[in-house]
C-alpha positions in Angstrom: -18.2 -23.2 -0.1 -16.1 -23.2 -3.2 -13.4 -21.6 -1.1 -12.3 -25.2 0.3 -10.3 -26.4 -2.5 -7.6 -23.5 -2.1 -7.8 -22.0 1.8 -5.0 -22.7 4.0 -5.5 -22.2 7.8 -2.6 -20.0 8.3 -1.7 -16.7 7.1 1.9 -17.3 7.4 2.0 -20.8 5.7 5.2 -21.3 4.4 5.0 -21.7 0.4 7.2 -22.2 -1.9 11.0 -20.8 -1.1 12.6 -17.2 -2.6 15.9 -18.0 -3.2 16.7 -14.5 -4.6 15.2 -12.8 -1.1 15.3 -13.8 2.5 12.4 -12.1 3.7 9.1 -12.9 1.8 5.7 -12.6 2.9 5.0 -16.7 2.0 8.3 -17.7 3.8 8.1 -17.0 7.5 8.4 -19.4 10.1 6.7 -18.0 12.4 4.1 -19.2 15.2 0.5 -17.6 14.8 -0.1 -15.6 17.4 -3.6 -13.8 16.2 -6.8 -15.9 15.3 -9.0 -14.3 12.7 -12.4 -15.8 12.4 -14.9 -15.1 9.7 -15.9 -15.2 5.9 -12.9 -15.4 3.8 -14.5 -13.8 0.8 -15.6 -10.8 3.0 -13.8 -7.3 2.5 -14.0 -6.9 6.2 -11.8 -10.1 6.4 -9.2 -9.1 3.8 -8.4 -5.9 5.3 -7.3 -7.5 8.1 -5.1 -9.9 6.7 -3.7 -7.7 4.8 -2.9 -5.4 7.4 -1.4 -8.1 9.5 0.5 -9.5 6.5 2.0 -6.6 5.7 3.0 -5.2 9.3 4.7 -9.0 9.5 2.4 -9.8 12.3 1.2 -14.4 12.4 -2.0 -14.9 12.4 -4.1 -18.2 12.0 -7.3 -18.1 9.9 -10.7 -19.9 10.9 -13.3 -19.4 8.3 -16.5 -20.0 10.3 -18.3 -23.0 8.4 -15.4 -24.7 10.2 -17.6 -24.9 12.8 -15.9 -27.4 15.0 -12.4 -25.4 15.3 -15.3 -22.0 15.4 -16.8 -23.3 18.3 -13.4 -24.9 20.3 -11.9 -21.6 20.1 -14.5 -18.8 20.8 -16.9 -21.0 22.8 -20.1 -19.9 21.6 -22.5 -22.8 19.9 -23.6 -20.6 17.0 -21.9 -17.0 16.2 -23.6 -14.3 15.4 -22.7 -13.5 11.7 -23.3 -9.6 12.6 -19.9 -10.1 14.8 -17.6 -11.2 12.3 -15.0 -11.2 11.7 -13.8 -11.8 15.6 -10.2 -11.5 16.3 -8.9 -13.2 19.2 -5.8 -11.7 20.6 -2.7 -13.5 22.0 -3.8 -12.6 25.5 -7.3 -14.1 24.7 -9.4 -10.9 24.2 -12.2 -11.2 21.3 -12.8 -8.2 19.0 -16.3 -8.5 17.8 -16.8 -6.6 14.1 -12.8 -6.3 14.6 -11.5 -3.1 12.2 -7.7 -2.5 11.6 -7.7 0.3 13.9 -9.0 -1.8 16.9 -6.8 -5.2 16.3 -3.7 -2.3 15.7 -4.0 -1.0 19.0 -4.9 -4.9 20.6 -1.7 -5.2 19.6 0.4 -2.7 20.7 1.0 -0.9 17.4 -0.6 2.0 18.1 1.3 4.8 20.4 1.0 8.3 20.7 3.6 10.6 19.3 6.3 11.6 22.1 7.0 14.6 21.4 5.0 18.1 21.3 6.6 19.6 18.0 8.9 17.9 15.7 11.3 19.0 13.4 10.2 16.9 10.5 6.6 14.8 10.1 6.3 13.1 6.9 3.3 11.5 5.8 3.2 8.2 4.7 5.6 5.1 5.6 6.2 4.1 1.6 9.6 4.1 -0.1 10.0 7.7 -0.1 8.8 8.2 3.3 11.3 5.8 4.8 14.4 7.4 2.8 13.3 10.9 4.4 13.0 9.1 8.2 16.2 7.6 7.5 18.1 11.1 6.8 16.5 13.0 8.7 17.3 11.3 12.3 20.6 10.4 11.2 20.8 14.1 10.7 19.9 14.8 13.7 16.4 16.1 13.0 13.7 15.3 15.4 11.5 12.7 13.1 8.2 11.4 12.9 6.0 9.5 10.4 3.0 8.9 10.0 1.4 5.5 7.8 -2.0 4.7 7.7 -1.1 1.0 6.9 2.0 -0.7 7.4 5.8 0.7 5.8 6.6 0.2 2.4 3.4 1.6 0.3 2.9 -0.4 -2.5 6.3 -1.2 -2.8 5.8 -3.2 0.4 3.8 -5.5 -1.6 6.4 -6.1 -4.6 7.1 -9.7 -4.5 10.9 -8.6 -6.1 11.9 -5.3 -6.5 15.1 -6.6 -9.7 16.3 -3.3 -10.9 17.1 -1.3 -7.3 20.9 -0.4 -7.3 23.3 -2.4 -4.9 20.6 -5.9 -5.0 21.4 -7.9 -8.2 19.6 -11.2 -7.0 16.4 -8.5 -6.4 14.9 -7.9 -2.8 11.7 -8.2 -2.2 9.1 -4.7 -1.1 8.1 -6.3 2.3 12.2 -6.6 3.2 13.4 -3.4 2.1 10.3 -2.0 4.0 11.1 -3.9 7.4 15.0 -3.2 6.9 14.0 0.6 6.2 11.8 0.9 9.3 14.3 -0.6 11.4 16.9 2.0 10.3 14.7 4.6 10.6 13.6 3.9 14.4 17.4 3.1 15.2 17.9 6.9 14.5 15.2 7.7 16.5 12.6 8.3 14.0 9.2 7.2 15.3 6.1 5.3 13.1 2.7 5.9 13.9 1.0 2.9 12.3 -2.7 2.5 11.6 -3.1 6.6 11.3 -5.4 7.8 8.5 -4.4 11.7 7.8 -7.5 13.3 8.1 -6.0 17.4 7.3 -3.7 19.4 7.5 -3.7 23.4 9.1 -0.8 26.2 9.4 0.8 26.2 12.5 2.9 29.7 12.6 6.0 28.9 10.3 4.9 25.3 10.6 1.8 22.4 10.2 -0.4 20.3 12.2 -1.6 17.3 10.8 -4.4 15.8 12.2 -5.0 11.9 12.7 -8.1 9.9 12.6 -8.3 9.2 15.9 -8.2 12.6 16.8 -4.3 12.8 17.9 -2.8 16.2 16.5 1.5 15.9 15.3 3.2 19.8 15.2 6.6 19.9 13.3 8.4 22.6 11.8 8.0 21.4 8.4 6.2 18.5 6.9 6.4 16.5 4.1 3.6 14.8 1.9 5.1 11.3 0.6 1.4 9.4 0.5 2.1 7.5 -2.6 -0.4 6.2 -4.6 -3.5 4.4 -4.6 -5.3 1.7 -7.2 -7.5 3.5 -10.0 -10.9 2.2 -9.5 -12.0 -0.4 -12.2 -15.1 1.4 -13.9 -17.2 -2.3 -14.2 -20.7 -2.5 -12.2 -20.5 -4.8 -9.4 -16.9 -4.7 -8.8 -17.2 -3.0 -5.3 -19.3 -6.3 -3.8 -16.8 -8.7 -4.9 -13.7 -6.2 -2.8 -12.3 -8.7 -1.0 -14.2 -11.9 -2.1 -12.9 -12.4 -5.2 -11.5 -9.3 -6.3 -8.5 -7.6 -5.1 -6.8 -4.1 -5.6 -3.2 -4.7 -6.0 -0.8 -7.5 -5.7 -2.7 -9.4 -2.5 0.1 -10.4 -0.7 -1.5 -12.1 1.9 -3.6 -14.0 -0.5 -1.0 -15.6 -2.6 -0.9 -18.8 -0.6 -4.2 -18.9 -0.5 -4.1 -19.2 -4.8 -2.9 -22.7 -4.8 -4.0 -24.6 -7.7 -6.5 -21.6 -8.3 -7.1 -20.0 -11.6 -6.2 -16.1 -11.0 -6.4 -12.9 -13.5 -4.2 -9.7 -13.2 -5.5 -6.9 -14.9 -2.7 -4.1 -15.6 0.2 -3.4 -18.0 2.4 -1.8 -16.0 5.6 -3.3 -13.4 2.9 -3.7 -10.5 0.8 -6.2 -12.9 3.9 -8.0 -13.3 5.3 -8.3 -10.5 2.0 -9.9 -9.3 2.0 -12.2 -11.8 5.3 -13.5 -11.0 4.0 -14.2 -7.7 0.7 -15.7 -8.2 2.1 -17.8 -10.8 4.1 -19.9 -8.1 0.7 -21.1 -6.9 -2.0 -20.3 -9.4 -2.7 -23.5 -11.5 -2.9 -21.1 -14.6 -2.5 -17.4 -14.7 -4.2 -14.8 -17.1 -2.7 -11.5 -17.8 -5.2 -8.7 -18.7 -4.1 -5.5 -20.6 -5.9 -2.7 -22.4 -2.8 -1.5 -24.3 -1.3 -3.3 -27.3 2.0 -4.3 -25.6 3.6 -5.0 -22.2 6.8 -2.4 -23.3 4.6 0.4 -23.2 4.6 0.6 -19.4 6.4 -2.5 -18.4 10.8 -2.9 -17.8 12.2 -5.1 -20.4 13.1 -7.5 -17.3 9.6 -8.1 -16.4 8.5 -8.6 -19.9 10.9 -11.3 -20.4 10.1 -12.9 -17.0 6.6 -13.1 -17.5 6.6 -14.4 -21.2 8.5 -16.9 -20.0 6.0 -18.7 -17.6 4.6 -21.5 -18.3 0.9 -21.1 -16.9 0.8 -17.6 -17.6 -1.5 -16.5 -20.6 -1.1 -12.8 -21.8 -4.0 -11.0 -23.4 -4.0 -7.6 -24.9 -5.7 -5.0 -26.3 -8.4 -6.9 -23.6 -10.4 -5.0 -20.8 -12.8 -6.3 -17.9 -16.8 -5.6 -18.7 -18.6 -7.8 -16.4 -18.0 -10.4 -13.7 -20.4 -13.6 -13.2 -21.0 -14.0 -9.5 -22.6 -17.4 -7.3 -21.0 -17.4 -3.6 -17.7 -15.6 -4.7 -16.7 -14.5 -8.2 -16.7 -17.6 -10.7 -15.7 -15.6 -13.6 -15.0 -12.3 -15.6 -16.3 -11.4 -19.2 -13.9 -9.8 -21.0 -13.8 -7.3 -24.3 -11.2 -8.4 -27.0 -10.1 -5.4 -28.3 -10.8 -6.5 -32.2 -14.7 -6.1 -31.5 -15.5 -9.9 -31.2 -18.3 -11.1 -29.4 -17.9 -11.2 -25.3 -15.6 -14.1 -23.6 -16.1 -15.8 -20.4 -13.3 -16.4 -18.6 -13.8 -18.7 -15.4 -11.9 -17.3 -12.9 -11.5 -18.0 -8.7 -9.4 -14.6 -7.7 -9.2 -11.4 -9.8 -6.0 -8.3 -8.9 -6.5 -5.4 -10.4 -3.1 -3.5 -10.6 -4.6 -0.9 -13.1 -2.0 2.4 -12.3 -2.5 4.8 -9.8 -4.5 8.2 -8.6 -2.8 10.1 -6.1 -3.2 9.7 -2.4 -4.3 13.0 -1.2 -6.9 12.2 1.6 -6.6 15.1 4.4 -4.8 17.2 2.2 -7.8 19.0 0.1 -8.5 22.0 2.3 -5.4 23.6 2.7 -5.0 25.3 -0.9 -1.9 22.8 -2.7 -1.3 23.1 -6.1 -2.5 20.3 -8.1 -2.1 19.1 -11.6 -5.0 18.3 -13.7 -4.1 14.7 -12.8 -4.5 15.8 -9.1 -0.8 15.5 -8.1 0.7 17.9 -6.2 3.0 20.3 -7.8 6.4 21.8 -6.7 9.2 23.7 -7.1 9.7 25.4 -10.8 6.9 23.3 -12.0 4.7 26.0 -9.6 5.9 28.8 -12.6 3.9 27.3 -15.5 0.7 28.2 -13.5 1.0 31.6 -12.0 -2.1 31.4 -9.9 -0.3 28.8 -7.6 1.6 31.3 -6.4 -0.8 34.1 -5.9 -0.3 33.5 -1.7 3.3 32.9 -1.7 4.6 35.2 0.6 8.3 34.7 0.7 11.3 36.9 -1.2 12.8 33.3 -3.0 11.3 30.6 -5.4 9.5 27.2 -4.0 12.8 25.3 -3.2 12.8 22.0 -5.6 10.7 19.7 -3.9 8.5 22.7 -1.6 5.0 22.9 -3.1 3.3 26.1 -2.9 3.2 26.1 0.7 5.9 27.2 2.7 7.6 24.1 4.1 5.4 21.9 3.0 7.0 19.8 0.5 6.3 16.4 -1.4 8.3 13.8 -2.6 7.4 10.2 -4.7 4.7 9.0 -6.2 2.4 12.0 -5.5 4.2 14.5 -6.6 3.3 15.9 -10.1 6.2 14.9 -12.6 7.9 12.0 -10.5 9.5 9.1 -12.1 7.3 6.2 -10.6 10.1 3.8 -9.9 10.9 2.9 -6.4 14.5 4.2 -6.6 13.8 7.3 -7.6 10.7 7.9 -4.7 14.1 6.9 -2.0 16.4 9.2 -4.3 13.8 12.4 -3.1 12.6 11.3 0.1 16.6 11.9 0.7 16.6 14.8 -1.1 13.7 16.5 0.7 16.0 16.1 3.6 18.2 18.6 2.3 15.6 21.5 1.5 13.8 20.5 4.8 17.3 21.8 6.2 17.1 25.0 4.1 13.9 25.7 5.4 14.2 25.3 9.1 17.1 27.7 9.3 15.7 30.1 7.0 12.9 30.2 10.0 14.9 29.7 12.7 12.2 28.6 14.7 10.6 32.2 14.5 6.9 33.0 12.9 7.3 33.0 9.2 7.2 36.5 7.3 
């Protein structure tokens, strides 16, 4: 298995040193606690150890052509492939076909909410999330969120965040994500990890949301800060290779694994690369992919100059993915120069595909929230340009700044329609939504809305 010549056993190898951050997913010394076994080019796999990775959890990899260290630790002579991947958890119990939700709760990440109503339940864990737990427990609000991951969002993945205010050596996503949880919960804001929204209804003045496994959170207001997701890349075969090969965003807990690899980051924006100032600590030679005719267009000026100055990184534009060329895991991509040459092979071992966004809206279709064409949701006086959003407002004032055209319901970040997609400025309204959540909850006053 090709796979050989780059995998490390552990997921929290220790790689090269940060000096510029003291938290970093490839710097922990920690001891495994969690065994994974199974197919490292599996999608099944990579969800997991991206899950742990990102939730800071150790965890030892056994791919399971090892078969001596297979067959020590589960003590079966031949595994049934239908099983994997198995995690084995630190008090010795075996999760056959193991999904994120099942090793979650294994271990102990997954609790119930405490309370019957809340003041505040925001939804999603990401940069904007974490600013409105933050504020709203020190404020004295009653405070839950609600993450279907791990905290952070795709900023959680940023190997250094460079231009956030008050960090001039930079801080990495994963450690402003740990430090922002751990303020959150010293306020008294509780996480729900591993919780998939799956909708939303009206509950009197206030909103239910509903989880995937059925658990039901009631709060006075609630706030819709899901963030982002990657944009599909429109090439055939690309969904096969999720996960053996090909990666939606930066990979965090595959960087380690890229050592002496030859890796591809498709993407033009700060996400792109970021990633490929990360990969390129490991990756014998780095290739940057993007469509547009510049890196400015979409990148900071910091970046730019950071990446053009790397040795084994490569930049390509006006260049887009076509096709992939496939044997156990993905061997290489053929790529479309944009001056209408012939097709070029590219031999490649891991592909990240950082390609923008499409906002995260899953659970949030069937309760009527104005949308842009783009699918973001829109607030405040942005609700104006498009008088049929307010057709069943109800209320004597305006949406407040950050309210959609739901009472109380507001949305903040990356999924709102017309946010600045920088990290500071999803914090800046997650603490701003505060505020309005304040304006709101005395304008009800706990009684049925009007």
């Amino acid at each position: 298995m090709l796979w050989r010549r780059h995998t490390r056993e552990s997921g929290t190898v220790t790689g090269p040193p940060d000096a510029t951050s003291t938290f970093d997913y490839d710097a922990r010394p920690v001891t495994p606690q969690v065994v994974l076994v199974g197919h490292r080019a599996s999608s099944g796999g990579y969800a997991l150890r991206d899950f742990l990775s990102r939730n800071g959890c150790p965890y030892q990899w056994v791919d399971i052509e090892d078969q001596d260290r297979v067959r020590a630790l589960l003590q079966f002579d031949q595994v049934d492939q239908a099983r994997l991947p198995i995690c084995v958890l630190p008090d010795g119990t075996q999760l056959a076909r193991a999904t994120v939700e099942e090793v979650a709760r294994g271990l102990g990440m997954v609790s119930g909410p405490s309370l019957s109503e809340y003041d505040l339940a925001i939804v999603g864990a990401g940069p904007s999330g974490l600013a409105a737990s933050v504020y709203a427990a020190s404020e004295g609000l009653r405070t839950v969120a609600v993450e279907a991951v791990a905290p952070g969002g795709q900023a959680g993945t940023t190997s250094m965040i460079e231009n956030y205010l008050g960090f001039p050596q930079g801080i990495s996503g994963s450690e402003m994500a740990a430090r922002a949880a751990a303020q959150a919960r010293r306020f008294g804001a509780e996480i729900l990890l591993a919780r998939p929204l799956v909708g939303v209804d009206p509950d009197g003045p206030g909103y239910v949301a509903r989880l995937a496994d059925g658990t039901d959170v009631r709060a006075r207001a609630l706030l819709v800060a899901t963030g982002v997701e990657w944009r599909r890349l429109d090439v055939p075969g690309v969904d096969d290779l999720l996960g053996a090969g090909v990666y939606y965003g930066a990979g965090p807990s595959e960087a380690v694994t890229c050592l002496g690899c030859r890796v591809a980051v498709v993407g033009g924006g700060n996400s792109a690369g970021q990633a490929v100032v990360r990969f390129s600590k490991y990756a014998s030679h780095v290739t940057l992919l993007v469509r547009g005719q510049n890196l400015g267009a979409s990148m900071s000026r910091y970046l730019v100059d950071r990446v053009t100055r790397l040795e084994n990184v490569d930049i390509r534009t006006s260049t887009q993915v076509v096709g992939f060329e496939v044997g156990t895991h993905l061997e290489g991509i053929m790529v479309s120069p944009g001056d209408g040459q012939d097709l070029e092979r590219l031999p490649l071992d891991n592909l990240f595909l950082c390609i923008g966004g499409v906002p995260r809206t899953n659970g949030l279709t069937g309760i009527g929230l104005a949308t842009d064409p783009a699918g973001y949701l829109r607030t405040g006086s942005d609700l104006s340009s498009t008088p049929a959003d307010l057709d069943n407002w109800r209320l004597p004032r305006q949406p407040l700044p950050l309210e959609t055209n739901l009472p109380g319901l507001f949305a903040a970040g990356d999924v709102r329609s017309g946010s600045i997609k920088r990290c500071s400025a999803a914090i800046g309204e997650g603490s701003m939504a505060v505020a309005l959540v304040h304006r709101r909850l005395a304008e009800t006053g706990g009684e049925a809305d009007a």
